[in-house]
Every structure is written in structure tokens, then in C-alpha cells.
Z-matrix of the N, CA and C atoms (Angstrom, degrees):
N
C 1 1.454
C 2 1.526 1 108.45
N 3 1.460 2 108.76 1 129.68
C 4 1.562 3 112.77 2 -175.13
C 5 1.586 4 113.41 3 -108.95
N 6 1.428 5 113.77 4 163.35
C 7 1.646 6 102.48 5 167.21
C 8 1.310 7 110.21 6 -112.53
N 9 1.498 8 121.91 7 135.25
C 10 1.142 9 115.09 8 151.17
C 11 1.364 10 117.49 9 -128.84
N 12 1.734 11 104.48 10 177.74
C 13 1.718 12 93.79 11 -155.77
C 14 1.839 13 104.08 12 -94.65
N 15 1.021 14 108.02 13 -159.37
C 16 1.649 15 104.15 14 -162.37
C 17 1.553 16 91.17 15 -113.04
N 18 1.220 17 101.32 16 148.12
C 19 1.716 18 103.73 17 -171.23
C 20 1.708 19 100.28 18 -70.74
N 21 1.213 20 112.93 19 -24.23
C 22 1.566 21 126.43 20 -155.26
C 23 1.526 22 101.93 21 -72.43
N 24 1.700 23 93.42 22 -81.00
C 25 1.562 24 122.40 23 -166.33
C 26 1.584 25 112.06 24 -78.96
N 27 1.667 26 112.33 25 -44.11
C 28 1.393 27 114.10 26 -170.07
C 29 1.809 28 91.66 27 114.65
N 30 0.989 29 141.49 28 -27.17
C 31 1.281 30 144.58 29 -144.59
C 32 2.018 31 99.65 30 -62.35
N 33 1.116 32 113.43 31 124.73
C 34 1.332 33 101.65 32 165.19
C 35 1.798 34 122.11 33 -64.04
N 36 1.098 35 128.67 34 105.15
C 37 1.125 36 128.64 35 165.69
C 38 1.696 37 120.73 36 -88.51
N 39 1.490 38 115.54 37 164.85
C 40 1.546 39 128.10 38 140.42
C 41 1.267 40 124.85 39 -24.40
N 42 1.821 41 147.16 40 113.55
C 43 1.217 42 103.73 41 170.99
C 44 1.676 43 110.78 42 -82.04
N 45 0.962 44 125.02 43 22.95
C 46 1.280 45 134.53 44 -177.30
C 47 1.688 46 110.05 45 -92.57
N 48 1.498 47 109.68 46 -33.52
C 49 1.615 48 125.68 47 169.11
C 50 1.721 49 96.97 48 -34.44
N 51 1.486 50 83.89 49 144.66
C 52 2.226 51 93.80 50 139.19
C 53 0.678 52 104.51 51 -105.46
N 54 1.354 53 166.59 52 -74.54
C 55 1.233 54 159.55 53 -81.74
C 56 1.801 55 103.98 54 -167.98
N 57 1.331 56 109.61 55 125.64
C 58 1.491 57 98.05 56 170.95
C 59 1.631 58 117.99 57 -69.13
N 60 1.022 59 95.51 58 173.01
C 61 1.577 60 109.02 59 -160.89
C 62 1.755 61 102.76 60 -104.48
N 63 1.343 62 127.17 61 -7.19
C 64 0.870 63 137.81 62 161.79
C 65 1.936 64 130.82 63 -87.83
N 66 1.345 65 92.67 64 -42.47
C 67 1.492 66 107.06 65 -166.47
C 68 1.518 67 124.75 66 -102.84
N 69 1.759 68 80.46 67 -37.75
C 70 1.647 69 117.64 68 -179.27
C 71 1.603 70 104.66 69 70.91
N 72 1.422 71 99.54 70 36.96
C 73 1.536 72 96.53 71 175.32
C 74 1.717 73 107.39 72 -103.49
N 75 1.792 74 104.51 73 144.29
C 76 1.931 75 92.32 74 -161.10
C 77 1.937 76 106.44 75 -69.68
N 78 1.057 77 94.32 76 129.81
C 79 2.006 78 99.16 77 -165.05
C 80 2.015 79 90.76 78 -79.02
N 81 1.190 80 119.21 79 -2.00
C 82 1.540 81 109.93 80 157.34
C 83 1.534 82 100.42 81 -90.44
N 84 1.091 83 140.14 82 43.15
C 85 1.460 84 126.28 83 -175.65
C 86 1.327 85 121.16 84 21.23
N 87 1.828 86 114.35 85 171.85
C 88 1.921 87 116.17 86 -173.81
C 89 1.117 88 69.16 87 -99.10
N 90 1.653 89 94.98 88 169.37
C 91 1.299 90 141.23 89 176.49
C 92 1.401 91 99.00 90 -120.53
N 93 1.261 92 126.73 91 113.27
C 94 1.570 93 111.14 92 172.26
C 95 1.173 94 114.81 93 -84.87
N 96 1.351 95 139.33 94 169.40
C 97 1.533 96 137.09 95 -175.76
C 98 1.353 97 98.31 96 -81.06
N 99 1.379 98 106.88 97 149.87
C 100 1.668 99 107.58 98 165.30
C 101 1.165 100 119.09 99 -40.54
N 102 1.743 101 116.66 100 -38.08
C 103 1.966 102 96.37 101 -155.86
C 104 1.479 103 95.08 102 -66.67
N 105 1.326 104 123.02 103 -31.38
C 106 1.364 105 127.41 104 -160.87
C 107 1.962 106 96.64 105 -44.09
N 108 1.306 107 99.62 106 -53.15
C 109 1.499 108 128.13 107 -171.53
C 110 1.695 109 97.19 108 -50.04
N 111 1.387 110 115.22 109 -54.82
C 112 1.781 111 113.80 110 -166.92
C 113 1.377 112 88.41 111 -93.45
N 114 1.150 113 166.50 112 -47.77
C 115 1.520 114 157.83 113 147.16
C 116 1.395 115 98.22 114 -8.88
N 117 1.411 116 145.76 115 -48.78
C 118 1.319 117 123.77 116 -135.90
C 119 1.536 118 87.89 117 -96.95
N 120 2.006 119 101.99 118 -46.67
C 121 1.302 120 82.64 119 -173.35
C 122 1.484 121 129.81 120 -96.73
N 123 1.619 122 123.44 121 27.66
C 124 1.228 123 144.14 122 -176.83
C 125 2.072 124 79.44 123 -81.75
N 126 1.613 125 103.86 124 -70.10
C 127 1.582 126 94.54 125 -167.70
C 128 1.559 127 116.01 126 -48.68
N 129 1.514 128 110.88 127 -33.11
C 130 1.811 129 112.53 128 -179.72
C 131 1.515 130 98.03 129 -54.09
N 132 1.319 131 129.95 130 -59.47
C 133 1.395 132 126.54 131 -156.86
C 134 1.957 133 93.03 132 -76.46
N 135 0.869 134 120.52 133 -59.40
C 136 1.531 135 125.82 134 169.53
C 137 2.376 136 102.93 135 -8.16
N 138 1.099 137 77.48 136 -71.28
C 139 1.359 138 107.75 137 -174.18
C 140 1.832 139 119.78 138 -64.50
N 141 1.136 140 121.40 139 -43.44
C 142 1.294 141 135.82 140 165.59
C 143 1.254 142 135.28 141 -67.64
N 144 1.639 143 114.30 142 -69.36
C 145 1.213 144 134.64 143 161.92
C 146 1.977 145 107.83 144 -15.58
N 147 1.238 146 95.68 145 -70.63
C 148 1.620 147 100.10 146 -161.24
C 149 1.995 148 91.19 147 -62.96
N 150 0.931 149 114.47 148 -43.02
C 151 1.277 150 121.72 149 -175.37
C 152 1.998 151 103.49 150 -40.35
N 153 1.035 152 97.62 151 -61.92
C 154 1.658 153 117.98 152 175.32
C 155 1.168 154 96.16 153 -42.60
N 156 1.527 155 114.38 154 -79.62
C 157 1.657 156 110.29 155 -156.90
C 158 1.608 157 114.00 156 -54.49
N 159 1.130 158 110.55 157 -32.55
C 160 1.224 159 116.45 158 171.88
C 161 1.662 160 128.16 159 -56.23
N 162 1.442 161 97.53 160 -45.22
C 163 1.654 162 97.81 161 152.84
C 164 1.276 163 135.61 162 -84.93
N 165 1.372 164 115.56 163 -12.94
C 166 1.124 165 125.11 164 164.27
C 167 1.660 166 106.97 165 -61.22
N 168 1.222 167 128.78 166 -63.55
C 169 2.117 168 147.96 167 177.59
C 170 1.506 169 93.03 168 -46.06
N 171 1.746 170 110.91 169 -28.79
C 172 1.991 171 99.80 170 178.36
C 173 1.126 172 108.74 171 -82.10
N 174 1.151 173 126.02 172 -28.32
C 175 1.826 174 130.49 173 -152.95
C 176 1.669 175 101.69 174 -82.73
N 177 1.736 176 123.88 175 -48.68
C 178 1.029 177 116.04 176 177.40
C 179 1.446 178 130.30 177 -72.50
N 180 1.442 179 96.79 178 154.54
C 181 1.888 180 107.32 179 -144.83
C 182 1.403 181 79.86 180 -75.20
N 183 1.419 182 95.36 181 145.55
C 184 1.391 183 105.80 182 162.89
C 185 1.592 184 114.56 183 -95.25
N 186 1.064 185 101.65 184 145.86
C 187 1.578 186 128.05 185 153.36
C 188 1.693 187 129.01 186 -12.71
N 189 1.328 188 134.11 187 69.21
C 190 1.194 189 135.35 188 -153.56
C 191 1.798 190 109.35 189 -58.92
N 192 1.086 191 118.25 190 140.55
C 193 1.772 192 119.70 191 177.73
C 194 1.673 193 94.50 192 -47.32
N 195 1.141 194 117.23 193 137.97
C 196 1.079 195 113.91 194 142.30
C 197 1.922 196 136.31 195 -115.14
N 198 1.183 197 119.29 196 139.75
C 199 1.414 198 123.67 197 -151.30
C 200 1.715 199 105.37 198 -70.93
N 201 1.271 200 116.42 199 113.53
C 202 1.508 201 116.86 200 174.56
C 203 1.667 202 116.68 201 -34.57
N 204 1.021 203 117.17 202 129.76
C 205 1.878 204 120.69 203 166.39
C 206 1.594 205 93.84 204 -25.21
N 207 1.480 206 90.81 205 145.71
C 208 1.886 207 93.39 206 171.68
C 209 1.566 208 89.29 207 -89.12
N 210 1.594 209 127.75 208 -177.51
C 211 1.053 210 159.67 209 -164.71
C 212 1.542 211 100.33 210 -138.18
N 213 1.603 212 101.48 211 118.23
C 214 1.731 213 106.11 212 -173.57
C 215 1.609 214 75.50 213 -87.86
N 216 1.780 215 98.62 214 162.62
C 217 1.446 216 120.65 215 149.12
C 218 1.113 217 133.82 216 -73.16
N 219 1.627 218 117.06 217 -26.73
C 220 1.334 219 147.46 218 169.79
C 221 1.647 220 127.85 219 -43.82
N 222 1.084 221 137.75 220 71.25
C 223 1.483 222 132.62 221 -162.79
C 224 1.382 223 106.84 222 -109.55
């Protein structure tokens, strides 16, 4: 039986423990579920994307006035 420390607290635990004995945090770490995983980055792109295009629609040069034909007096 070995000790190692707790990612959390530092606490030497069991590596045989689940859970430290200090923190009660699981010393095999969570696993989150995937959706958690495509949720996070569905909201990153959610959130960004429009951000981009938007600076992207600022960055290009706009279109300079151009001056109407003059009108001779001459007929």
C-alpha cells in the first residue's frame, strides 16, 4: 500500500482510497460525461462565431464616396 497526495488538498492518502480522507475529493478524479464536453464547446462556438463575423464586416475597407458626374453648362 502506497501514499499519494490528493490533487486537491495535498493530503497523503491510500492509493487504494476513493475519496480523500481530508477533502473528500475522489483521488481517481471525475470523469465528466461527454455531453458536458460537446455542451461546452457548442456554447464556445455559440458565443464567438458571431463575435468574429462581426469583426471580420469591421475590418473590410469600405467603399470610398464616389463624386457624382459634374453637369457641363454647355448645351
Amino acid at each position: 500500500m502506497a501514499l499519494e497526495p490528493c490533487r486537491v488538498c495535498g493530503t497523503l492518502n491510500s492509493t487504494e482510497a476513493e475519496i480523500c480522507l481530508s477533502c473528500e475529493f475522489p483521488t481517481k478524479g471525475r470523469r465528466r460525461p461527454i455531453i458536458y464536453q460537446w455542451a461546452a464547446l457548442g456554447l464556445f462556438l455559440v458565443l464567438t462565431v458571431p463575435l468574429f463575423i462581426v469583426f471580420i464586416y469591421h475590418m473590410k475597407p469600405k467603399p470610398s464616396p464616389q463624386s457624382p458626374p459634374a453637369i457641363s453648362a454647355q448645351q
